[in-house]
C-alpha positions in Angstrom: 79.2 77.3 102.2 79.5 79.6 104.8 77.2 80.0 108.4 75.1 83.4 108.3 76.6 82.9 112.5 80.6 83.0 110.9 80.2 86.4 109.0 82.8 88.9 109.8 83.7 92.4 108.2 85.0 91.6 105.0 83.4 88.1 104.0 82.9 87.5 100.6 79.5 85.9 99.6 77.8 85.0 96.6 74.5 85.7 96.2 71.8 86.2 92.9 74.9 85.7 90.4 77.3 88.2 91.9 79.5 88.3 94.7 78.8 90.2 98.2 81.2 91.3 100.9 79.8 92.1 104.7 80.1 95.5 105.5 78.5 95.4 108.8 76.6 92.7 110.7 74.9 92.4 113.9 73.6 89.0 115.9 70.4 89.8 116.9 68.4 87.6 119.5 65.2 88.5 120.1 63.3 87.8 123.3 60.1 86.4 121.7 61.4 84.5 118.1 64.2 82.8 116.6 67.5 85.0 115.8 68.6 86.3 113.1 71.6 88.5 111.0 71.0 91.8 110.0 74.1 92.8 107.4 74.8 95.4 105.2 76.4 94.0 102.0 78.7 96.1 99.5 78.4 94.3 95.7 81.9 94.0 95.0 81.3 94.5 90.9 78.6 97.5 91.2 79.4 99.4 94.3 75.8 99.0 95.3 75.1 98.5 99.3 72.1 97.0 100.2 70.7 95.6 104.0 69.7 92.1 104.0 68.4 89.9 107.1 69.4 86.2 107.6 68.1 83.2 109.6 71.1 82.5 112.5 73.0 79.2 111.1 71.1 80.0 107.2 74.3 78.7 104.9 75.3 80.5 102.0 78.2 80.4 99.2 81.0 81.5 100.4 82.7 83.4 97.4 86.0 82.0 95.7 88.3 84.7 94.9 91.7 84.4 93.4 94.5 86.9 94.5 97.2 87.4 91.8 100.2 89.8 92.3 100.4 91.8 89.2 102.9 94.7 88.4 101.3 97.8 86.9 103.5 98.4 83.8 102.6 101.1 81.7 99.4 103.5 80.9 98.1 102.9 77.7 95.2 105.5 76.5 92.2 105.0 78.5 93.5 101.9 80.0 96.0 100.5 82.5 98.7 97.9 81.7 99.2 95.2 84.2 101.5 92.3 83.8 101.0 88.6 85.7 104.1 88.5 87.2 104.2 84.6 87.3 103.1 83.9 83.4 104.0 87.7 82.1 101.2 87.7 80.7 99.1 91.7 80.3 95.5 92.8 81.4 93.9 96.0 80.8 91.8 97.5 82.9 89.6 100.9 82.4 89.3 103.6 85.0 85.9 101.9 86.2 87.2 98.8 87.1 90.1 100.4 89.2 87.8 103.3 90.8 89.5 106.0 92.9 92.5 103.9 93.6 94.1 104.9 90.4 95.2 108.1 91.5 98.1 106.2 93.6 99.2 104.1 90.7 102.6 104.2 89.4 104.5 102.3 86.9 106.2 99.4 88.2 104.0 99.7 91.2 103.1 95.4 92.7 99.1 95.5 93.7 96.8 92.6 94.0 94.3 91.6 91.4 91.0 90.0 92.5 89.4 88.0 90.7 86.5 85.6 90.5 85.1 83.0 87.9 88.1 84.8 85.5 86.4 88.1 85.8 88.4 91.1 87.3 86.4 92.2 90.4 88.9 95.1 91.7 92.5 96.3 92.6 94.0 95.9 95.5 96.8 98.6 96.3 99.3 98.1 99.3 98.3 100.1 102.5 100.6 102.3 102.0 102.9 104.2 99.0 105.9 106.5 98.9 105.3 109.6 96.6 107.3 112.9 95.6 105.8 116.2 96.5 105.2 118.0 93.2 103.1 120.5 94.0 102.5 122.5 96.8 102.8 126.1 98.5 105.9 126.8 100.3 107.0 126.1 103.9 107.3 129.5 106.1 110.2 129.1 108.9 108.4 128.9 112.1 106.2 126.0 110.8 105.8 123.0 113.2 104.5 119.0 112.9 102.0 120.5 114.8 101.2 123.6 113.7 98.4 122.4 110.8 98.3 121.3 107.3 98.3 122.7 103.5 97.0 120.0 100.1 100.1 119.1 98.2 99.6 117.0 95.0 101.9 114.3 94.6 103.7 112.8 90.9 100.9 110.5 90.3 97.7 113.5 90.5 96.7 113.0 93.5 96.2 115.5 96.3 96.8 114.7 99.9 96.6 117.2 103.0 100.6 117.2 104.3 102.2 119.3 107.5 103.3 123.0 106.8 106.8 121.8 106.6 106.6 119.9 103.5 108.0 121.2 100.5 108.1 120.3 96.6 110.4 117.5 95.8 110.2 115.9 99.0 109.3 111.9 99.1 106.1 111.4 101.3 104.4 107.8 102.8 100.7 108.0 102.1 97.7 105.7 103.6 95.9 104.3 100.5 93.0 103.2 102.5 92.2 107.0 103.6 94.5 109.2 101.8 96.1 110.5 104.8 100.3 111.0 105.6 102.1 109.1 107.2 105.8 111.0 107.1 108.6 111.4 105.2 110.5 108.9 103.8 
């Protein structure tokens, strides 16, 4: 159980059968009343966000989840190959239950695997992954760090905004969280 008064960005919470994780939250103390929490809570399964108010001190489950490092093996049809990297055992997972972070999976790539009760909840990719330059236009001499940027899409699909000076076949760090560079590499 977990004190509406202890949520923090990122709490996990189950509530009406599924699990919950805070969003946002603010302490509010009125002058006249008792206070209370006002959160905004992401369901981790559906996506769905929703606003819900709690007494100050109200006690809720605090959600279990399991973290197991898994190594993304092989793609197999409409579903990804992962392998337990303790018991070498597989899972496969479906475009919807890995989202948008697919498009930065590659084989023998290590993520995290949440789960809770035994059910898959999501994917957890590290912060940040080196990628080749497949696609992109040409760098002009003349072109500067600072001068602006051009998309380039990268051996996995996906397309990230790089400096001028980047060229195809270069390797390239990329933020995960917000699909942004970070330099060469």
């Amino acid at each position: 159980m977990i004190s509406s008064n202890d949520f923090r960005t990122g709490v996990s919470i189950e509530l009406d059968g599924s699990v919950w994780r805070v969003v946002e939250f603010l302490h509010v103390k009125p002058g006249k009343g008792s206070a209370f929490v006002r959160t905004k809570l992401k369901n981790v399964q559906t996506g769905n966000v929703v606003e819900r108010t709690f007494r100050a001190g109200e006690t809720v489950p605090q959600a279990t989840l399991e973290k197991v490092i898994m190594q993304h093996t092989y793609r197999e049809a409409d579903a990804y190959v992962f392998m337990d990297m303790e018991t070498f055992e597989e899972v496969r997972m479906t475009d919807d239950q890995i989202g948008d972070r697919s498009k930065y999976l590659k084989e023998e790539m290590e993520v995290n695997v949440v789960r809770w009760q035994g059910q898959i909840l999501e994917v957890e990719l590290p912060n940040s992954v080196v990628l080749e330059v497949t696609e992109t236009d040409p760098g002009i001499k003349g072109d500067t760090a600072t001068g602006g940027t051009k998309p380039a899409i990268v051996e996995t699909g996906a397309q990230v905004m790089v400096p001028l000076f980047i060229s195809v076949g270069e390797r390239i760090k990329i933020d995960t969280r917000n699909d942004s560079y970070l330099g060469r590499e």
